[in-house]
C-alpha positions in Angstrom: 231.1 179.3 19.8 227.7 181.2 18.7 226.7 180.0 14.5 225.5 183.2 13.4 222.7 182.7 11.2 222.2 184.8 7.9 219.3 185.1 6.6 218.7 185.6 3.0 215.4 187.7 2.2 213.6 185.5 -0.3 212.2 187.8 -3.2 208.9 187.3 -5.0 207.5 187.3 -8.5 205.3 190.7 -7.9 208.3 192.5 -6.5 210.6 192.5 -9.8 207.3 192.4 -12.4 207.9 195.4 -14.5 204.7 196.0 -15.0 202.7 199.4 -14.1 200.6 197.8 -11.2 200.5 198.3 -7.3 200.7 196.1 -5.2 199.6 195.0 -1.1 199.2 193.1 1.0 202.3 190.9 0.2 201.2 190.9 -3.6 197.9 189.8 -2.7 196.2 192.8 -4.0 197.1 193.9 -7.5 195.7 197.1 -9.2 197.1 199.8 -11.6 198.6 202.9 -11.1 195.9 204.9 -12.2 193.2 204.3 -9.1 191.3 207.7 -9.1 188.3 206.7 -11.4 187.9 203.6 -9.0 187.6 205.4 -5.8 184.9 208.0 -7.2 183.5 204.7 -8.4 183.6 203.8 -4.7 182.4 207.0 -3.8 179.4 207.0 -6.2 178.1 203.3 -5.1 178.5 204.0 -1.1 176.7 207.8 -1.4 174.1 206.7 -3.1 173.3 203.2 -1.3 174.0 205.4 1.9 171.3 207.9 1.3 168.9 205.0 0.1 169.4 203.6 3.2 169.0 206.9 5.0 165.9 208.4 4.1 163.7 206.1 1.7 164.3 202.5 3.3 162.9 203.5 7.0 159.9 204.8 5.8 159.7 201.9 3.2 160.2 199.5 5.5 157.5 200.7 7.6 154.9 201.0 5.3 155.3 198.3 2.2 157.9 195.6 3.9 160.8 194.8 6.2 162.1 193.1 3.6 163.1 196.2 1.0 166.6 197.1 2.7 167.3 193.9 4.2 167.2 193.0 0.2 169.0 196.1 -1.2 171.7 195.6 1.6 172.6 191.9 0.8 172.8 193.4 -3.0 174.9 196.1 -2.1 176.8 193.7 -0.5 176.9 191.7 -3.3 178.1 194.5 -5.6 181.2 195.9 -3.5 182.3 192.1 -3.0 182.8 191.7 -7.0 184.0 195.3 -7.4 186.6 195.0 -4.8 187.5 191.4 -6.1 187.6 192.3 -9.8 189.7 195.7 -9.1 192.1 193.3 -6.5 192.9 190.4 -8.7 195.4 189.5 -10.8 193.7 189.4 -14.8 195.9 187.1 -16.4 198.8 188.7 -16.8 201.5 186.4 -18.7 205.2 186.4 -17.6 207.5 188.2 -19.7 210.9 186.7 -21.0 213.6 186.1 -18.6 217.0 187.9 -20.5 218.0 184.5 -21.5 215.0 183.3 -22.8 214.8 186.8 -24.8 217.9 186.8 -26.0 217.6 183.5 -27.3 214.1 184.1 -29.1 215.7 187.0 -30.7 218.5 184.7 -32.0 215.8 182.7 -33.1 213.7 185.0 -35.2 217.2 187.2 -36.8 218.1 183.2 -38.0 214.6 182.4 -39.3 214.2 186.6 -40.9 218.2 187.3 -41.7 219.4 191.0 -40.9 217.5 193.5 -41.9 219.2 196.4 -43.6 219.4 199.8 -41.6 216.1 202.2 -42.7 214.0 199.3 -43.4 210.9 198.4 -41.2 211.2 194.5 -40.1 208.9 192.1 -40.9 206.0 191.1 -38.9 207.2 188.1 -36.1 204.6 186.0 -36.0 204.8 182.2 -35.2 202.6 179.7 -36.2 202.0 176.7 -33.6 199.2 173.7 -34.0 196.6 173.6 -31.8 193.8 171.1 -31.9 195.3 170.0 -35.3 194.6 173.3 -36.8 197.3 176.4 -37.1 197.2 179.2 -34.8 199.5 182.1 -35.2 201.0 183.1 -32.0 202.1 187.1 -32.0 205.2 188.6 -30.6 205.4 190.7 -28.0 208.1 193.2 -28.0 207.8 194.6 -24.9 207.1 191.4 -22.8 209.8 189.8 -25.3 207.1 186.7 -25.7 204.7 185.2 -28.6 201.3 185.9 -27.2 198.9 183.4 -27.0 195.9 183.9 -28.9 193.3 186.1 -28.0 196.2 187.7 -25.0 197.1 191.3 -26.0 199.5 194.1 -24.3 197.9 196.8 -22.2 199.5 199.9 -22.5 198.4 201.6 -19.1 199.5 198.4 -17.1 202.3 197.5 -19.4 201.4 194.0 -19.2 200.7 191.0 -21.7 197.1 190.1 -20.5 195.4 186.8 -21.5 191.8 186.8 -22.7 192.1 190.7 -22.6 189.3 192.4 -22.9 190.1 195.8 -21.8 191.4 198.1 -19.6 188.9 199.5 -17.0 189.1 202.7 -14.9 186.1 202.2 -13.2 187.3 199.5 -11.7 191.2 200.0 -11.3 192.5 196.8 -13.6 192.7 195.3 -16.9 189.9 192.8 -17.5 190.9 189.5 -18.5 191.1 185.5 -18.0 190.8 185.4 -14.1 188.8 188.2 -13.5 186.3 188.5 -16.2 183.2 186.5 -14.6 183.6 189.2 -11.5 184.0 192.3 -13.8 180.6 190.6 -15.6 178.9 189.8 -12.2 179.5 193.3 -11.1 177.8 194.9 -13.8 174.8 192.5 -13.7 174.6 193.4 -10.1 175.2 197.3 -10.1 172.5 197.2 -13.0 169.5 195.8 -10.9 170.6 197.6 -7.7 170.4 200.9 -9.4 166.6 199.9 -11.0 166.0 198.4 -7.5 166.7 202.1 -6.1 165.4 204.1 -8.7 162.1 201.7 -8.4 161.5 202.3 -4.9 162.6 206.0 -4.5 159.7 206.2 -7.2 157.4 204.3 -4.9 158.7 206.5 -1.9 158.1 209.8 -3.8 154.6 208.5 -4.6 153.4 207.3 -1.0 154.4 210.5 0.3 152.4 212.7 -2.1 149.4 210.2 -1.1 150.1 210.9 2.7 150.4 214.6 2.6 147.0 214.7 0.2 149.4 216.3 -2.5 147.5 213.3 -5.0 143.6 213.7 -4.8 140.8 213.4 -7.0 140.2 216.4 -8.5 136.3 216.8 -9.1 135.5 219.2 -11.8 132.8 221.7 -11.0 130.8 224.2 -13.5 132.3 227.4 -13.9 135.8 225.7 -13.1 137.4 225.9 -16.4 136.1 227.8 -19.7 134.6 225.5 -21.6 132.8 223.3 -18.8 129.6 225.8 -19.4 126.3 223.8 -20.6 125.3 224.3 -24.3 
């Protein structure tokens, strides 16, 4: 007699998170919905590095140093690495209520507030927790169905409670937050001196040309050149 063996398809966290976001590679990779500022992002770093690379850092490297692409390249490098890992990571974003759990807290917070009559705006649920033996009030979330924890706020293109939020960023694909702020902050440090670095040495490129095609020489003023170079 053959056991036939069932087997149940165990589902994950990111698959039921109802949330705005994308995800890949088996929830590995987590961005928003809205991705078309990030890939002209992509498309502005790579074109521009690419044409850097194409016509300045040969001749650059011929006649100042070897070692002016093999430094822009590790910093390029260094750039796309904490672009594509702050666009690809997960921010912070907090759990939201399981239908118990809401259902409960709103028990909760109708016993604490008592019915509210029809027409009138509810007041303000707020809860106040201690925290290092001072009071912190925690914020409820009515979309997540949570109290925040302080400083965590509710973005409205990922639909997402985010802790540490700091705001949402197109250029890079994702909210900013907890877990990915120290990338999003690396990645502007680094896209900052790689754009001086290039615009520094596409300066220096302009200006060694000018000297090689004799387009910068010293101009020796002769009489009769200009109007007032006549002897009193």
């Amino acid at each position: 007699m053959s056991a036939v063996m069932v087997t149940k398809k165990i589902t994950r966290k990111w698959e039921k998170l109802p949330g705005k976001n994308t995800f890949c590679c088996d929830g590995r990779v987590m961005m928003a919905r809205q991705k078309g500022v990030f890939y002209l992002t992509l498309f502005l770093i790579m074109g521009t590095c690419s044409l850097f690379f194409a016509f300045e850092c040969p001749y650059l490297a011929v006649h100042l140093s070897p070692a002016i692409p093999v430094f822009a390249a590790l910093l390029f490098l260094f750039v796309m690495a904490m672009l594509l890992r702050t666009s690809f990571s997960d921010p912070g974003v907090l759990p939201r209520a399981l239908p118990e759990e809401a259902a409960f807290i709103e028990m909760e917070i109708e016993a604490a507030n008592g019915s509210v009559p029809s027409g009138q705006r509810p007041p303000p649920r707020i809860r106040n927790v201690q925290i290092n033996n001072q009071i912190v009030k925690l914020k409820y979330c009515y979309t997540c169905k949570i109290f925040r924890p302080p400083r965590a706020s509710h973005c409205s293109i990922c639909d997402n409670c985010v802790d540490r939020f700091d705001h949402h960023c197109p250029w890079v694909g994702n909210c900013v937050g907890k877990r990915n702020y120290r990338y999003f902050y690396l990645f502007t440090l680094s896209l900052s001196l790689l754009t001086i670095y290039i615009f520094t040495f596409d300066i220096v490129h302009v200006v060694l040309r000018s000297v090689d095609s004799g387009f910068v020489s010293t101009i020796k003023e002769t009489p009769g050149t200009y109007p007032f170079s006549r002897a009193w």
